[in-house]
N, C-alpha and C positions, 0 to 999 in steps of 0.2 A: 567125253568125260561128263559134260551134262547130263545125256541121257542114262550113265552108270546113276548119276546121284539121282536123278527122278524113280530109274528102277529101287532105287535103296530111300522105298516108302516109309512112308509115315508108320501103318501100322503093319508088320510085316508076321507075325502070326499068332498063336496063344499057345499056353500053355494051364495045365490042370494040376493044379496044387489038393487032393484029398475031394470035398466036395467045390472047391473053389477055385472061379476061373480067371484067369488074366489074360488080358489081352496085350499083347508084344509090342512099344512106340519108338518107333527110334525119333529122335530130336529132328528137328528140320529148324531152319531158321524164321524166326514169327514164331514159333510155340509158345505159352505159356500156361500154368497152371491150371488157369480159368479156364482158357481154351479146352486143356484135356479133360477139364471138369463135364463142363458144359458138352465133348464130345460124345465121350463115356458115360456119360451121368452116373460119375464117381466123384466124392465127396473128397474136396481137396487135403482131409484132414487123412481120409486113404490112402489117397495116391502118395503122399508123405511118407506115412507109415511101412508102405511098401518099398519105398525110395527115398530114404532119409537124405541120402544128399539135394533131395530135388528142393529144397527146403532152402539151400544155398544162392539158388538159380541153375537155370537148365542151360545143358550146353549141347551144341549140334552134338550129333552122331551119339549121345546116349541113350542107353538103351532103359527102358522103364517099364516096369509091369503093373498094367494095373487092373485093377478086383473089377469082375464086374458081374449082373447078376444074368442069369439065363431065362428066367419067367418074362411073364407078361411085363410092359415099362411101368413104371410106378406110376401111379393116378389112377382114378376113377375113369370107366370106360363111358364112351357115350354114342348112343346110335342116333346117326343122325334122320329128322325126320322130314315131312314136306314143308317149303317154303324156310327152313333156318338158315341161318346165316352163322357165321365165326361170332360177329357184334352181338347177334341174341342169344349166344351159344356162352360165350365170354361173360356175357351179363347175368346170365342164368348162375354160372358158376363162379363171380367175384373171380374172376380170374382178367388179364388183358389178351387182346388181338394177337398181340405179337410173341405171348406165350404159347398161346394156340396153335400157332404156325410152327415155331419152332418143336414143340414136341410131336407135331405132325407134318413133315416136311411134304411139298407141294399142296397143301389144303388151302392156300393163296389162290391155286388154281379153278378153284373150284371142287362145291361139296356133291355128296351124292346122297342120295336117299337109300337110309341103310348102311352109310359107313361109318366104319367105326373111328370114335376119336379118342384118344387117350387128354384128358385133364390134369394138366398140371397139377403138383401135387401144391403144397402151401410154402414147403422152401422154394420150390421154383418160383411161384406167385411172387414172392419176397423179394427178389432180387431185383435190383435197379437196373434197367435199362437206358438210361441214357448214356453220354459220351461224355458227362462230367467225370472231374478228376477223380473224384473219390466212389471209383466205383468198385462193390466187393462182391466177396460170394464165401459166406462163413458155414461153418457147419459143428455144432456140438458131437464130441466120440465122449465111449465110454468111461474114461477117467476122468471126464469134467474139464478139458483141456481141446478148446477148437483153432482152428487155424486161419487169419483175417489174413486174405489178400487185398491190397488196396494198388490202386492202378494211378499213373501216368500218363495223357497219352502222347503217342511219338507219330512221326510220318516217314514212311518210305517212301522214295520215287522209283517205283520197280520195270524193269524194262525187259516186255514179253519177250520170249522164247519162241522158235519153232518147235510147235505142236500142242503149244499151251494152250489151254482155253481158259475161258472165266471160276468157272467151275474148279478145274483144277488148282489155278492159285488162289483160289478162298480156300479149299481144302487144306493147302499148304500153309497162308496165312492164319487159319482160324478167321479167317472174318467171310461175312454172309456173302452170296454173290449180287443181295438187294441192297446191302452195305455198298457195293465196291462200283453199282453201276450208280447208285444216288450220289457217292463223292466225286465220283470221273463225270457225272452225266452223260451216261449211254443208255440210249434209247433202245440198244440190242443188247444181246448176248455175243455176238460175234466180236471178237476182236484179232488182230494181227501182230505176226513179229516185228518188234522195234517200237511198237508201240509203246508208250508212258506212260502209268496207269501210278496215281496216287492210294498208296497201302495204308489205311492207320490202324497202327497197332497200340497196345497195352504197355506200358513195362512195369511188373509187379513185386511189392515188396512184403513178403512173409512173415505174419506175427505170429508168435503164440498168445491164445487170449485165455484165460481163465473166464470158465463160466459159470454163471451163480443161477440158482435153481428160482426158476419162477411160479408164482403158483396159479395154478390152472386158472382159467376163467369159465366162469357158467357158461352155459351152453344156454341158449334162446329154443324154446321150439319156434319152428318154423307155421308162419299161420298157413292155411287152405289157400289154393291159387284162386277160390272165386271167392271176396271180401265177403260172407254173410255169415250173421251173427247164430245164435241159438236161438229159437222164438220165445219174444216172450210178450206175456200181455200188457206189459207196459214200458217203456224205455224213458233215460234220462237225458236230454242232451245238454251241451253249454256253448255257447257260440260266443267267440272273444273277438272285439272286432274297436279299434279306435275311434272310436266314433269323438272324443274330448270334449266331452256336455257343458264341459267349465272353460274351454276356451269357445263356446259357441252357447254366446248366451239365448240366441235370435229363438234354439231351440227349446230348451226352456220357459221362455215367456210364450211359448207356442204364437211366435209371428214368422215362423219359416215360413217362407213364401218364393213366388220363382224371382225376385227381387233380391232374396239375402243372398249374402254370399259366406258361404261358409269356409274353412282351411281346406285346403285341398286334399290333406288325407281325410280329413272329417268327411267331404262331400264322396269321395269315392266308399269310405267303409258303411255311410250310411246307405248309397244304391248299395251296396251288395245286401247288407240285412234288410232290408226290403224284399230282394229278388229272393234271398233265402226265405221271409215270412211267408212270399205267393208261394215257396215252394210247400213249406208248410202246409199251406192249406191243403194243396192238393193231394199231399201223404196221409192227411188227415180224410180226405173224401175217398181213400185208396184202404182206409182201414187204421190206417196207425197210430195207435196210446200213447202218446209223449207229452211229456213236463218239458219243456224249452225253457233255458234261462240266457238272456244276453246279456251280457259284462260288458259295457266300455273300459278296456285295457287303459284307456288312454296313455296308451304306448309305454306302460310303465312297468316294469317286470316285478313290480313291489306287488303291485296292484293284482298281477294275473298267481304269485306265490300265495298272497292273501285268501284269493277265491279258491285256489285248488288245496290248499294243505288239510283241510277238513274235509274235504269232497271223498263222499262213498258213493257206492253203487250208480253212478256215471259209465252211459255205456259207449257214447261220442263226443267226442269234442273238434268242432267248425272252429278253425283258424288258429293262432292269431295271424295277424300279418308282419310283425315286426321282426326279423333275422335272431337276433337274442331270445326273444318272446319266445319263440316258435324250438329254438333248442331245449328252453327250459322247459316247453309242453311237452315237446316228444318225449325227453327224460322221464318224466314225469308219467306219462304213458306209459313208457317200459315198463317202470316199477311200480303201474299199481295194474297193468297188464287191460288199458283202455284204450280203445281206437282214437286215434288222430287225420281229421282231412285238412291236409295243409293245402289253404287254397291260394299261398301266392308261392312266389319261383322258392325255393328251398337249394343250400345246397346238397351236395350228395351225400356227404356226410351225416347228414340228421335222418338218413336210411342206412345208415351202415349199424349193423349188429342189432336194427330194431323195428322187428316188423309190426311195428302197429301202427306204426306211418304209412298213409298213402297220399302221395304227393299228385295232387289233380293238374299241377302244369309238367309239360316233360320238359326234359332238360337240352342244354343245348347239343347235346353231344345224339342224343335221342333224336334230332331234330337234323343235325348234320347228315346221320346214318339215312335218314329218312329221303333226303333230297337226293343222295349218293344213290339210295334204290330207284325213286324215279327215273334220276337219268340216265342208267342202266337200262331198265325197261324201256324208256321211250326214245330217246337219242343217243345207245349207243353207235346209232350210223351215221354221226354228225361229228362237228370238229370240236373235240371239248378239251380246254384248256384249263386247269388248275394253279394260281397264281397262288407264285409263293410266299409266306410270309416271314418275318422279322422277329417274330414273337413266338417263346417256344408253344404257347397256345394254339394258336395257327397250326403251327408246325402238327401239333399233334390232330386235331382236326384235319387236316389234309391227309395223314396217315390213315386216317380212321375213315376219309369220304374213300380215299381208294382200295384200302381192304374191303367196304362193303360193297362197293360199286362191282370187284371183281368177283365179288359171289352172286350178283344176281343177273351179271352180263350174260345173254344169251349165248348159247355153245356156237350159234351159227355165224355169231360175229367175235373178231380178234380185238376191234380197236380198243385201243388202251388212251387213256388220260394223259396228255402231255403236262409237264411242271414248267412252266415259264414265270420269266421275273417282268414283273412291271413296265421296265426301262424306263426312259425319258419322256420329258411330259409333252414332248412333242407329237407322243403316239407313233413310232415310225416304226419302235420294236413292233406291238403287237399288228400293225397294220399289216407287216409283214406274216402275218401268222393268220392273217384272216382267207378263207376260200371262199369266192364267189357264188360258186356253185352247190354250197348246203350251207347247214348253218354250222355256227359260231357260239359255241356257249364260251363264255369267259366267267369261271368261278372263283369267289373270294372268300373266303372263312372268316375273317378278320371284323372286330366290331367297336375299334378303334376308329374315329371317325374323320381323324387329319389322314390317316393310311388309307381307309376307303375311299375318300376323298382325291387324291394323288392317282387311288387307279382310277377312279371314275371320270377324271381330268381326262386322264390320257385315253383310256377308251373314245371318250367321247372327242378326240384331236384324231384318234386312227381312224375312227368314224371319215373326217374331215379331211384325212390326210391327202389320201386324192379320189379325183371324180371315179376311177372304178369301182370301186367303194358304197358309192351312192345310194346303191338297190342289192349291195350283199346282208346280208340274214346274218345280227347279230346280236345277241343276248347275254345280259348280265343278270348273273346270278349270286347272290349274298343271304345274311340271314335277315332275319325279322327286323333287329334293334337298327338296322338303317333307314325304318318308318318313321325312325323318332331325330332323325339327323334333318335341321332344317335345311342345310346346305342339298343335301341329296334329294332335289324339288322334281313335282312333277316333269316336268321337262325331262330330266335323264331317264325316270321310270318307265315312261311312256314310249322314246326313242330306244331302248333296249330292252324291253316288252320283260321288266324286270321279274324274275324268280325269286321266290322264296318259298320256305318251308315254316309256317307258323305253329301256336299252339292252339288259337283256334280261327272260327272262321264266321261270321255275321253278315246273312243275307235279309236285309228287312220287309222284302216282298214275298219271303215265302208266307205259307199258310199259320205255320204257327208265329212265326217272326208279328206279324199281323196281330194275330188273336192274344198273344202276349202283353203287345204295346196296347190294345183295347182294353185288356182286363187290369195292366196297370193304371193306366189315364184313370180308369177309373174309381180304382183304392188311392190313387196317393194327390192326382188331378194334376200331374206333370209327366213330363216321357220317360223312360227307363235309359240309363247310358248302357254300355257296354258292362262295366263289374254289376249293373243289379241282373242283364240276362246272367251273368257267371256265378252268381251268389244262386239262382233261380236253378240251372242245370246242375250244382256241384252239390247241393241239398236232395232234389226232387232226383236224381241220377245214383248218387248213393245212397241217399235214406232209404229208394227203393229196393235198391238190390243190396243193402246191409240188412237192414232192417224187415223188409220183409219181401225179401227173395223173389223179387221182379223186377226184370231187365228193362231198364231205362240207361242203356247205354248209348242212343243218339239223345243229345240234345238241341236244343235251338241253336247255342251258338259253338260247343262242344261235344266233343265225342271219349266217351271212355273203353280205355282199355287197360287195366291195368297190370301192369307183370312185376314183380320180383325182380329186385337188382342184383341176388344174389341168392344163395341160401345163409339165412337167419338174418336176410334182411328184408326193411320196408319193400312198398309196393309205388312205382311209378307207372305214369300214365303215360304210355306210349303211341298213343293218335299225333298225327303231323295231319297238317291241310297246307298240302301244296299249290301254292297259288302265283300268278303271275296279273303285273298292271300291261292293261290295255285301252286304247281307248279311252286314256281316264277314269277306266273301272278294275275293280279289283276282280279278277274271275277262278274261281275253284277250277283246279285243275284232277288234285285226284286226295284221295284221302287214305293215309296209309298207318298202320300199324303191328304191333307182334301177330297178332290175330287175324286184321284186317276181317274182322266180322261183323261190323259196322250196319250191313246193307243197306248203303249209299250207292246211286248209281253215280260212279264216276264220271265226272263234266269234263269232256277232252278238247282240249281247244288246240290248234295248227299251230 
């Protein structure tokens, strides 16, 4: 009798209506709307129309017809080319990972060179992905009347069959078979009869929505993928930078000295315009006409509307630093159609729909992607652990280190990325997950620093746990912002020869590091921190190849590359410097980007 209703499939045949084709569904239990939506990539306001009772709710064993088209799948075709990824592929086109996959089912597995990918279209794009309650999938038809499903969700306890496989009850469910192994936690595909596999499903309830007509939005053109300008014989810049001249009188009565102390945003925006003036000069020994004006914002948004609302013929504008500041610049940029280098963390946002942002620090998620390719390339034959987090942040970072990890993993190796939970702070869980015999990455995405802290506890107890342990190879790997955690001391860094993926990277013994801090010392007669090299590479790096179309994409402490987050959006800079502490040093490990055309010889250390 099972086996009668397994034969009495889902989709059992089609049918042709004039030039219009249906596809034949009979009901199974777990269907619903979304699901045949999402199957068929038919618009639930269709499948309706075709099946007005389905409108009621669906019942086993009915039978449904629904539209669907014969061409090519909707979206934009894409071939793929050397070294992309799904993450740069997705970025490229404002689209997510997980749309990518689904409208090209197995591309999880790996991409090829030359194949083709279909791009979700923008309703797709749209559609909410997570597992919250209110999750829909609407669609405007011809009479101005769409159809909102809104979901529930519920759980099954379903208990396998002889002959079933994974595959086949997500087929029947509607849910993924990456869904079904992430909520049971299985490590395989394989599973058996009597086995108890937790199913979550949907349960959805049908509106009709009246929809009101919205009107278009401008289109952006889209700038060139290499930032450089038109030539011209002379340029205007404006560099906004808090420098608060009136909370720092010291400056003023000109008695700076290496004695004052200044506010601490004051003393970081003043190194950076410094490092931008040396850069100046040397745009200026390279050829370049510019009027430069510096504004002390002094962090006040009155102050930066004041400077710009009169401003013409402005062909760049350096900074500001302050979150609000830096929206109203970008805006502002849009609409009078002027470049913007935002030279502190920005979020993604103030690149969305405006390319004249380019944002010189990359973001974290840029920066997750980046570590994921490392260690793909270099320790895919090692034991590497992915800890889970708490936070749906986390959560989604961990999604995103494993979709890129399995695009750049080598064909010749299988291993896959374990999900482990922290356990107890005794260390006994992970101690047990540790192998003697290679190494031990333990990764953490998380930049909450009582949770980093709990794993780092415990790592370092499994460390401890017992004497076999002693001389086994293991490593912890987090992001940057755990350098600013005072709890997370040399001591742990050291003992688990710490990973990270930064935004940039400061070596003071090379040659130019040297001839920098000389030529500072002696225009300003003190040493250069870190933001004045940044203010120094983020000026002398763009001004050159904005300005006047020379490639100064290594810098001293920086490197640029910048891409497109999307189309008709700003430009991010995609350089990571992967590095790890050792020996109470910090060591470059490799430098990676969209391009990776840096030519840096990568530093590889054991």
């Amino acid at each position: 009798m099972f086996t009668a209703m397994l034969a009495y499939g889902q989709e059992v045949g089609e049918e042709v209506r004039g030039e219009q084709v249906f596809k034949i569904h009979v009901v199974e239990k777990g269907n619903t709307l979304y699901g045949l939506h999402r199957k068929y990539n038919t618009p639930i306001d269709a499948i309706i129309q075709e099946n007005p009772g389905a409108a009621e709710g669906l019942q086993i064993g009915q039978r449904l017809y629904i539209p669907v088209t014969r061409p090519e799948p909707a979206g934009v075709i894409h071939e793929v080319g050397p070294k992309e990824t799904l993450f740069g592929i997705s970025r490229a086109y404002d689209c997510s990972v997980d749309d990518l996959i689904e409208a090209n089912p197995g591309a999880d597995q790996g991409l090829q060179i030359g194949q083709k990918l279909v791009i979700p279209t923008p309703e797709k794009e749209n559609e909410t992905r997570s597992n919250s309650v209110d999750r829909d999938s609407t669609r405007k038809d011809t009479s101005g009347v769409r159809y909102e499903v809104n979901f529930s969700d519920s759980i099954v306890n379903y208990e396998v069959q002889r002959g079933e496989t994974l595959y086949s009850i997500s087929r029947r469910f509607m849910v993924s078979v990456d869904t079904l192994k992430g909520v049971n936690e299985l490590r395989r595909n394989k599973i058996k009869p009597g086995q108890q596999l937790i199913i979550p499903l949907k349960k959805e309830r049908v509106e009709r929505v009246v929809v009101k007509s919205v009107k278009p939005t401008d289109t952006i053109v889209q700038d060139s993928a290499r930032p450089t300008f038109k030539q011209k014989e002379h340029y205007r810049i404006i560099v906004l930078a808090p420098v608060k001249i009136d909370q720092n009188r010291e400056i003023v009565k000109s008695t700076y000295d290496e004695s004052s102390r200044l506010r601490e945003v004051s003393d970081i925006a003043l190194d950076f315009l410094l490092g931008v003036e040396m850069a100046l000069d040397s745009l200026e020994r390279l050829g370049l006409n510019a009027k430069v004006e510096f504004v002390d914002t002094r962090g006040n948004e009155a102050v930066v509307k004041k400077v710009l609302e009169n401003e013409q013929d402005v062909d760049l504008i350096v900074g500001p630093f302050y979150p609000k500041l830096v929206e109203y610049t970008a805006k502002w940029c849009k609409e009078n159609k002027v470049r913007m280098l935002a030279v502190t963390k920005v979020a993604p946002t103030v690149l969305k729909h405006n390319p004249y942002v380019y944002a010189m620090i990359p973001s974290e998620l840029t920066l997750v992607a980046a570590m994921a390719e490392y260690m793909a390339l270099k320790h895919a034959d090692d034991n590497l652990f992915l800890i889970r987090g708490n936070s749906e942040k986390v959560k989604k970072r961990n999604r995103l280190f494993q979709s890129v990890y399995k695009q750049f993993l080598p064909d010749s190796i299988s291993n896959m990325i374990r999900l482990v939970n922290v356990g107890s702070e005794s260390g006994r869980e992970l101690s047990q997950l540790v192998d003697e015999d290679t190494a031990n990455f333990f990764i953490y995405l998380s930049n909450d620093v009582q949770e980093v802290m709990r794993f780092v506890n415990a790592l370092n107890a499994a460390k401890n746990y017992t004497p076999r342990l002693n001389d086994a190879k293991m490593v912890m790997v987090g992001t940057q912002e755990w350098l600013n955690f005072d709890a997370f001391n040399t001591y742990y860094r050291n003992r688990f020869k710490f990973h990270y993926a930064a935004s940039s990277y400061l070596d003071y013994y090379t040659e130019k590091s040297k001839a920098f801090v000389k030529e500072y010392r002696n225009a300003y007669g003190t040493d250069p921190s870190k933001y004045a090299f940044h203010g120094f590479d983020v000026m002398l790096g763009q001004g050159a190849q904005m300005l006047l179309n020379i490639d100064r994409s290594k810098g001293i402490m920086n490197a640029f590359s910048l891409a497109t987050i999307g189309r008709e959006h700003g430009y991010e800079n995609t350089s990571a410097f992967i590095s790890k502490q050792e020996n109470y040093e910090i060591h470059l490990l490799r430098i990676l980007s969209k391009e990776n055309s840096f030519g840096f010889e990568p530093v590889e250390h054991n």
